[in-house]
MOPAC internal coordinates of N, CA, C and O (Angstrom, degrees):
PM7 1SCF
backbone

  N    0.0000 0     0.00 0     0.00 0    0    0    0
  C    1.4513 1     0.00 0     0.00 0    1    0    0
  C    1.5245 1   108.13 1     0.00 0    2    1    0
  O    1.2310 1   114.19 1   -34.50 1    3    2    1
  N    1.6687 1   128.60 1   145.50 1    3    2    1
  C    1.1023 1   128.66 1  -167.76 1    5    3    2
  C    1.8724 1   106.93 1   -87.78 1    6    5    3
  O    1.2310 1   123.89 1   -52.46 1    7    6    5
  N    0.8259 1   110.15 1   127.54 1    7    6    5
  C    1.8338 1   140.38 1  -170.45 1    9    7    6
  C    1.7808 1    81.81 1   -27.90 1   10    9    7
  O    1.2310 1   120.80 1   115.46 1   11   10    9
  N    1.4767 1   116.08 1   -64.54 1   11   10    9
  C    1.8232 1   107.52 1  -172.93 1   13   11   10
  C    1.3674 1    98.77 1   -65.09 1   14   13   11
  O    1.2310 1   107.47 1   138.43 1   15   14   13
  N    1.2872 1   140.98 1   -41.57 1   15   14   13
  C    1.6553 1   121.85 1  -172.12 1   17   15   14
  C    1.6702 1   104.55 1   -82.11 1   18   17   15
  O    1.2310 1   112.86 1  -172.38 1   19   18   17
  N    1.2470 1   131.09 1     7.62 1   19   18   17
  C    1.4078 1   136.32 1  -174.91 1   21   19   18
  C    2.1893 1    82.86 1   -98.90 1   22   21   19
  O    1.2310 1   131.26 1    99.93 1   23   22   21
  N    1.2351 1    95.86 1   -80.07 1   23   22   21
  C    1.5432 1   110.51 1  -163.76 1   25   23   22
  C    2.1294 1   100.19 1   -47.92 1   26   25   23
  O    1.2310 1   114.89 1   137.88 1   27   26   25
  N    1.0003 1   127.29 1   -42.12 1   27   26   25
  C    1.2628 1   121.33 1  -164.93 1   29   27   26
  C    1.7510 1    94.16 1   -79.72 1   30   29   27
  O    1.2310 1   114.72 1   159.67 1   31   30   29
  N    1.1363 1   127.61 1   -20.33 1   31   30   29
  C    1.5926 1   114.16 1   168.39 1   33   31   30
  C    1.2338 1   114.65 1   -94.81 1   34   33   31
  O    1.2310 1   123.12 1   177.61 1   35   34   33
  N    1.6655 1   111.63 1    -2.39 1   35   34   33
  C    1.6052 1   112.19 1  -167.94 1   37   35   34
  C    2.2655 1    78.67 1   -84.12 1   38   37   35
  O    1.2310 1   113.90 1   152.51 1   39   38   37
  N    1.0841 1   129.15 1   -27.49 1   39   38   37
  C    1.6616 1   118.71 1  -175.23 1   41   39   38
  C    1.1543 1    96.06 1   -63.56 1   42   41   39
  O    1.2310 1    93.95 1   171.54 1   43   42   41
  N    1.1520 1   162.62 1    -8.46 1   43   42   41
  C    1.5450 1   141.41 1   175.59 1   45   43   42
  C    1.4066 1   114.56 1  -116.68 1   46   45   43
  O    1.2310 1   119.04 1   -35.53 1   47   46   45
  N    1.6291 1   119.43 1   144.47 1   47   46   45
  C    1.3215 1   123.35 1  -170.34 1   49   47   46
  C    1.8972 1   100.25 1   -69.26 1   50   49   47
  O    1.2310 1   125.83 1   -35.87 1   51   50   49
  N    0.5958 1   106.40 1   144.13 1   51   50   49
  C    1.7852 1   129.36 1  -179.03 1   53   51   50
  C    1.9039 1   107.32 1   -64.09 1   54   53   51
  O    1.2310 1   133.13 1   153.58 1   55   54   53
  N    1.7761 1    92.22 1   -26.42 1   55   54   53
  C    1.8769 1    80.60 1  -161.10 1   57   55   54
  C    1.8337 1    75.81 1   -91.85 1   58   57   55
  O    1.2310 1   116.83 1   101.76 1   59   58   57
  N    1.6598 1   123.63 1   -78.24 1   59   58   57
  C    1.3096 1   108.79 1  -164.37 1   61   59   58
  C    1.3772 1   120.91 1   -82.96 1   62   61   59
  O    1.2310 1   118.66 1   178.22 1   63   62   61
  N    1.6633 1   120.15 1    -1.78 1   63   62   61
  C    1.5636 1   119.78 1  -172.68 1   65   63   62
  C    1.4542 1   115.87 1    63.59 1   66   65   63
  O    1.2310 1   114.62 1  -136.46 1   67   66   65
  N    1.3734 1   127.81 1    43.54 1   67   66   65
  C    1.2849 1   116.47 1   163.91 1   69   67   66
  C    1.5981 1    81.35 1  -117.04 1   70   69   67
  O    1.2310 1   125.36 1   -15.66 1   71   70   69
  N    1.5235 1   107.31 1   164.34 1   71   70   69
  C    1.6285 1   126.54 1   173.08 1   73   71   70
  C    1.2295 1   103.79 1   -29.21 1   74   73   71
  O    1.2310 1   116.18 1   -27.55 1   75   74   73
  N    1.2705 1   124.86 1   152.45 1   75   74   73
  C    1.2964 1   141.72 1   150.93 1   77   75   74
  C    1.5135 1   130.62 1   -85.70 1   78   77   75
  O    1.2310 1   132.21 1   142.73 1   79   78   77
  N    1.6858 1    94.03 1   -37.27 1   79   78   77
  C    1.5841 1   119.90 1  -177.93 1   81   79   78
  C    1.4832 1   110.41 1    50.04 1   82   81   79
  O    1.2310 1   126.90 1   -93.03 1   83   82   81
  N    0.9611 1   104.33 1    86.97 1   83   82   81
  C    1.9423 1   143.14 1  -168.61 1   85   83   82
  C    1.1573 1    88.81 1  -105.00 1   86   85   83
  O    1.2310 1   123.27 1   -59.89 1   87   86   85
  N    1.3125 1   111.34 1   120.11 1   87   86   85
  C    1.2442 1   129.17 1   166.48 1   89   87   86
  C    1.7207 1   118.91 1   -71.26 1   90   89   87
  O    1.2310 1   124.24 1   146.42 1   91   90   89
  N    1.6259 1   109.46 1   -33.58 1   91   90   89
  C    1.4244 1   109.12 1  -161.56 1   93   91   90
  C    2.2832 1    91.94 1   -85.68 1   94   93   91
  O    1.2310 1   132.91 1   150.91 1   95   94   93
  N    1.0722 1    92.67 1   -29.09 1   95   94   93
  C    1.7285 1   101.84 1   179.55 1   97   95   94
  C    2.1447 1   104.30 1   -59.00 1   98   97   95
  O    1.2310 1   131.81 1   157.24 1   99   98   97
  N    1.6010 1    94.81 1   -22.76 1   99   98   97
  C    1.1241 1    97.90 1  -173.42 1  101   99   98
  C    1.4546 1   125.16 1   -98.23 1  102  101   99
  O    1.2310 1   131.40 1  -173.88 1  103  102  101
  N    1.1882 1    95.60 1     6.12 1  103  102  101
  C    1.9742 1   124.62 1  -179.53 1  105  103  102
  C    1.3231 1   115.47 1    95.23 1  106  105  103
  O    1.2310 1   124.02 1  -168.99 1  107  106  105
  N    1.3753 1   109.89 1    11.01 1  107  106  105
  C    1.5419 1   118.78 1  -156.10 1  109  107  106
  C    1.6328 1    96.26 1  -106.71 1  110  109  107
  O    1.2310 1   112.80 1   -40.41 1  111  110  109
  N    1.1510 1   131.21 1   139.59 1  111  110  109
  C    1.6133 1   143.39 1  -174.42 1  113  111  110
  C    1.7745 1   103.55 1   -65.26 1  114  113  111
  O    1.2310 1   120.14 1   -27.49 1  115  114  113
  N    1.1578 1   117.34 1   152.51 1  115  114  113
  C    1.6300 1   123.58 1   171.96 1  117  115  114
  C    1.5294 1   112.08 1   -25.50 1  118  117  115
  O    1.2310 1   125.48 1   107.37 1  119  118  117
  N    1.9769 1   107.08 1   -72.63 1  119  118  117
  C    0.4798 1   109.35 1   151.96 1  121  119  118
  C    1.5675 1   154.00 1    53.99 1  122  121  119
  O    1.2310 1   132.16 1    97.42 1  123  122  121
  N    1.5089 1    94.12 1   -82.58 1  123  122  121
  C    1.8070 1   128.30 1  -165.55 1  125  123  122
  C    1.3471 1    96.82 1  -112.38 1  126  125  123
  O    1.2310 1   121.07 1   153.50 1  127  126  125
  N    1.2219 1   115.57 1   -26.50 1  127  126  125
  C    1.4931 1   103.38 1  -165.65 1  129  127  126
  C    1.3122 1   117.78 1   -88.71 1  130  129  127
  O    1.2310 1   122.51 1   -29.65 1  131  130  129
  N    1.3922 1   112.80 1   150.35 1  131  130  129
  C    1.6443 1   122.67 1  -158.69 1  133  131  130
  C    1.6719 1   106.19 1   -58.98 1  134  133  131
  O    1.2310 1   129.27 1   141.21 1  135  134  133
  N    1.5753 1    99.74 1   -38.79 1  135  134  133
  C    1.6973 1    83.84 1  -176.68 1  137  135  134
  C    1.6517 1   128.40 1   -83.52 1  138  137  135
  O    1.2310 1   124.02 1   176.46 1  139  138  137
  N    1.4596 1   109.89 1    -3.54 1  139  138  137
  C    1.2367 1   123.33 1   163.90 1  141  139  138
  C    1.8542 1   117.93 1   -33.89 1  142  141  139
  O    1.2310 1   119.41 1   119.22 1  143  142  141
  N    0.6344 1   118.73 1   -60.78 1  143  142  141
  C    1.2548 1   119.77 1   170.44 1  145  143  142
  C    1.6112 1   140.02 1   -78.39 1  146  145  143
  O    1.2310 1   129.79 1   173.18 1  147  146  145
  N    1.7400 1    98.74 1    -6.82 1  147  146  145
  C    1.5285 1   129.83 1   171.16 1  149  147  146
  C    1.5438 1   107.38 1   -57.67 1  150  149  147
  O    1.2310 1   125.98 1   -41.22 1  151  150  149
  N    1.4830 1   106.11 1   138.78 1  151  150  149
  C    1.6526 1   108.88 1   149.60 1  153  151  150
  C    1.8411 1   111.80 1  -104.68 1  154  153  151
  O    1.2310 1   122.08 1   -54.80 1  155  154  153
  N    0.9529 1   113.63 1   125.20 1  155  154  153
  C    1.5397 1   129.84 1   170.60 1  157  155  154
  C    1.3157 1   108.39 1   -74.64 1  158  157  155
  O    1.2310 1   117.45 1   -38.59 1  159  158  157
  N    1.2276 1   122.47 1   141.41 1  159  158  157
  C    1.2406 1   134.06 1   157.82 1  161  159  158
  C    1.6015 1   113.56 1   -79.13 1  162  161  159
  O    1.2310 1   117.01 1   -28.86 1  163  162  161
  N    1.6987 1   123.29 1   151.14 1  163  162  161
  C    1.5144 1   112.52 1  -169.77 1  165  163  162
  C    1.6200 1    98.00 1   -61.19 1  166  165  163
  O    1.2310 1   124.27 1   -16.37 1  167  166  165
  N    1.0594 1   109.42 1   163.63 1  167  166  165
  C    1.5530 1   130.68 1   156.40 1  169  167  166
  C    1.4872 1   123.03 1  -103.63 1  170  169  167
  O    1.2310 1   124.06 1   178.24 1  171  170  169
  N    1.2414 1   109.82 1    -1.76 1  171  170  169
  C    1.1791 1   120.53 1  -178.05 1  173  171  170
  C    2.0776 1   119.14 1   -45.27 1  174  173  171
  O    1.2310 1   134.03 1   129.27 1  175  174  173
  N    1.0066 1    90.48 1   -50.73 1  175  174  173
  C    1.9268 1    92.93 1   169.13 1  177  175  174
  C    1.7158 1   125.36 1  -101.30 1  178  177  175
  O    1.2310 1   131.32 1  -152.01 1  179  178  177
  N    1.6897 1    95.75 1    27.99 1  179  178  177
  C    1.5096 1    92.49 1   179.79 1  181  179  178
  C    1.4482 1   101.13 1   -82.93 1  182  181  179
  O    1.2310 1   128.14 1   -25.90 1  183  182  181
  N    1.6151 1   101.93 1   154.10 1  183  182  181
  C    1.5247 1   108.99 1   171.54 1  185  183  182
  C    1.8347 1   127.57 1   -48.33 1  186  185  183
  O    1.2310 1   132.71 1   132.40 1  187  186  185
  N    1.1655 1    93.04 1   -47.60 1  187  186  185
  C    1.5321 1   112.40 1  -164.42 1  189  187  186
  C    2.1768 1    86.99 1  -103.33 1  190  189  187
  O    1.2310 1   127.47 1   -59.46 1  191  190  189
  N    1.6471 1   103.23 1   120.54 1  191  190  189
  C    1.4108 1    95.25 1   169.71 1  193  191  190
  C    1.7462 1   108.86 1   -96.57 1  194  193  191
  O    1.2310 1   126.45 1   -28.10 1  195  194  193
  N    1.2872 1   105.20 1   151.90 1  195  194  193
  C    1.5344 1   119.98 1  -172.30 1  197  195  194
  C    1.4960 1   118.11 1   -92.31 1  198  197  195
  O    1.2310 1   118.06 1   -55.35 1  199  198  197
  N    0.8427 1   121.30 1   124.65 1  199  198  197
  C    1.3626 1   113.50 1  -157.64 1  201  199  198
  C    2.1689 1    88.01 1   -96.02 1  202  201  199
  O    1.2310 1   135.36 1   -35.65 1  203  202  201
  N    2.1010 1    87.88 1   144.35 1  203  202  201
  C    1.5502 1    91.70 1  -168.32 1  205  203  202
  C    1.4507 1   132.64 1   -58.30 1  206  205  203
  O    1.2310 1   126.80 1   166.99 1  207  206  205
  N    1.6201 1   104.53 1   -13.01 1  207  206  205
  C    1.1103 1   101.99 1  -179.10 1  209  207  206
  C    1.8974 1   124.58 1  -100.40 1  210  209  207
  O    1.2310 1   128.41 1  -156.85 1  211  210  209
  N    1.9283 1   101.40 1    23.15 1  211  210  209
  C    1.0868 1   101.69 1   166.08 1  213  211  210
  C    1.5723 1   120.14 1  -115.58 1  214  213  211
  O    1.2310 1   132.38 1    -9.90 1  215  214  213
  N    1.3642 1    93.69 1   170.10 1  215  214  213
  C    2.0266 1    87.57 1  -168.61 1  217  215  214
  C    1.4063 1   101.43 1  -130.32 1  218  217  215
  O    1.2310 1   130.28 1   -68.60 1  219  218  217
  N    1.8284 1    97.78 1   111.40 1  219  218  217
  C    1.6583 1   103.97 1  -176.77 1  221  219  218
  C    1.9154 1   111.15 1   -49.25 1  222  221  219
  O    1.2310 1   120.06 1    -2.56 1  223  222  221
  N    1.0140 1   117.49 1   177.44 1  223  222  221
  C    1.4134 1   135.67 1  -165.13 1  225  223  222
  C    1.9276 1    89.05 1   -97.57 1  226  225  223
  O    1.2310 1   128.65 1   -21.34 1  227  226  225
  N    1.5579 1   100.94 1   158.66 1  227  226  225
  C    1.7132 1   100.78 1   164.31 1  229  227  226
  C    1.0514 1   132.24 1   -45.09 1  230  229  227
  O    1.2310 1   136.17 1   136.43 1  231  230  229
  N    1.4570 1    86.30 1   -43.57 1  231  230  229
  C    2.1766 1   119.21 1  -168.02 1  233  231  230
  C    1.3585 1    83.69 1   -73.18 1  234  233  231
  O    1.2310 1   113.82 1    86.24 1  235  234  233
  N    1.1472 1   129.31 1   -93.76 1  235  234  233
  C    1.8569 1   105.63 1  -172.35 1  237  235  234
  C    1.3428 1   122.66 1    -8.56 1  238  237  235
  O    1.2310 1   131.58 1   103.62 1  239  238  237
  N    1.2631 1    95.24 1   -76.38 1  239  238  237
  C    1.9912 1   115.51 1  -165.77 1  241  239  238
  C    1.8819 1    95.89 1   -57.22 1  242  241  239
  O    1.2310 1   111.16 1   152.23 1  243  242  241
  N    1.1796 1   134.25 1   -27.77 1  243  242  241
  C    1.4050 1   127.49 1   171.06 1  245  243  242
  C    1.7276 1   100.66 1   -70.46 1  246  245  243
  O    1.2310 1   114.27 1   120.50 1  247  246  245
  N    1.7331 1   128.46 1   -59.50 1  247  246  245
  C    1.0398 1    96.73 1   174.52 1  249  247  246
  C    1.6986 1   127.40 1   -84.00 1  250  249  247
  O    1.2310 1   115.48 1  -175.52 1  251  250  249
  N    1.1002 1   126.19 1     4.48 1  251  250  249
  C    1.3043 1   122.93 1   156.41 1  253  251  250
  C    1.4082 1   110.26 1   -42.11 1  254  253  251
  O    1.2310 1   128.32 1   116.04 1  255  254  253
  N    1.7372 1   101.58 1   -63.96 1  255  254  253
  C    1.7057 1    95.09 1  -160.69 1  257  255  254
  C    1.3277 1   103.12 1   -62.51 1  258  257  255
  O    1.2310 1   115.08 1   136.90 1  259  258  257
  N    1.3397 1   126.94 1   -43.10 1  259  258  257
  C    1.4863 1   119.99 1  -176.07 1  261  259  258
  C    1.8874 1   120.85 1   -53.64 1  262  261  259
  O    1.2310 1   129.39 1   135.40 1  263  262  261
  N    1.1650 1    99.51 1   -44.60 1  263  262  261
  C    1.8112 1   102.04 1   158.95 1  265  263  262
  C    1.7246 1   120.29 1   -50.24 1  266  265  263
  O    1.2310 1   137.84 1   119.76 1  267  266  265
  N    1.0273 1    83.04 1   -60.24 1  267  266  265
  C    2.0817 1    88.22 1   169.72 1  269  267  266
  C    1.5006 1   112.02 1   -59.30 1  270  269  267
  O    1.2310 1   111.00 1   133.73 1  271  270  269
  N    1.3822 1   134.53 1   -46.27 1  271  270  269
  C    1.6562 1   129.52 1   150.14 1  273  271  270
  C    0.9819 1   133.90 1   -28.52 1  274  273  271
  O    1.2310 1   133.45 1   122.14 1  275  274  273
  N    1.9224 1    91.61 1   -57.86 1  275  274  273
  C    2.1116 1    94.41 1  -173.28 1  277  275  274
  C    1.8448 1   107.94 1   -93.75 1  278  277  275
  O    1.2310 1   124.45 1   179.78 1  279  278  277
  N    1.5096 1   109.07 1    -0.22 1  279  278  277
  C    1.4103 1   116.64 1   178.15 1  281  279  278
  C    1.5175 1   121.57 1    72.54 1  282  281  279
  O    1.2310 1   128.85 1  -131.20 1  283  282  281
  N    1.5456 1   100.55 1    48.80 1  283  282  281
  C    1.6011 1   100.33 1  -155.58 1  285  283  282
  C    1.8794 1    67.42 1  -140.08 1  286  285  283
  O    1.2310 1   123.87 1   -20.28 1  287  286  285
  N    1.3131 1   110.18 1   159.72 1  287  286  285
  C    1.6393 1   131.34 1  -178.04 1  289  287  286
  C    1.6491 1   109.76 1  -132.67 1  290  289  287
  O    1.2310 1   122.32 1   -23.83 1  291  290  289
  N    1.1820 1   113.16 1   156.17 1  291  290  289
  C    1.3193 1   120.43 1  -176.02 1  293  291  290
  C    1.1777 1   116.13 1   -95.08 1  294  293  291
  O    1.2310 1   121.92 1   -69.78 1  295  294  293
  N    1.4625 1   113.93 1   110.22 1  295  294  293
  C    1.6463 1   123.83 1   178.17 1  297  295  294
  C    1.7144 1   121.15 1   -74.69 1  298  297  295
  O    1.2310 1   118.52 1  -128.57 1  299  298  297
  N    1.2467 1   120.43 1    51.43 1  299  298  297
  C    1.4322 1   146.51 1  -173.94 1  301  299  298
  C    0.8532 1   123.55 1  -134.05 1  302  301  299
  O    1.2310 1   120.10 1   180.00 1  303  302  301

């Protein structure tokens, strides 16, 4: 796949597809970017697998962690 049709789908989260707002997609170093400092919950038993070179959205990763809390998984 060509680096702009790789990078223009790498801007949207993979589970709902709205922006992610990636800092490094944005020329900006790790670093800066919001999930840099995030802990993820595994993904290991999600329905839908994520491929590594995309970066879920906040709004995901807020209800991720809350699924991994209340022990309930996302059927998506």
């Amino acid at each position: 796949m060509p680096l702009k049709e790789r990078d223009s789908g790498a801007k949207f989260c993979p589970l709902c597809r709205q922006a992610n707002h990636c800092a490094v997609l944005a020329g900006r170093g790790i670093e800066d970017c919001w999930c840099a400092q995030q802990t993820f919950p595994p993904l290991a038993d999600a329905v839908k697998p994520v491929d590594a070179g995309a970066c879920i959205c906040e709004a995901c990763l807020r209800r991720l962690r809350q699924e991994a809390a209340s022990g309930y998984k996302r059927l998506d």
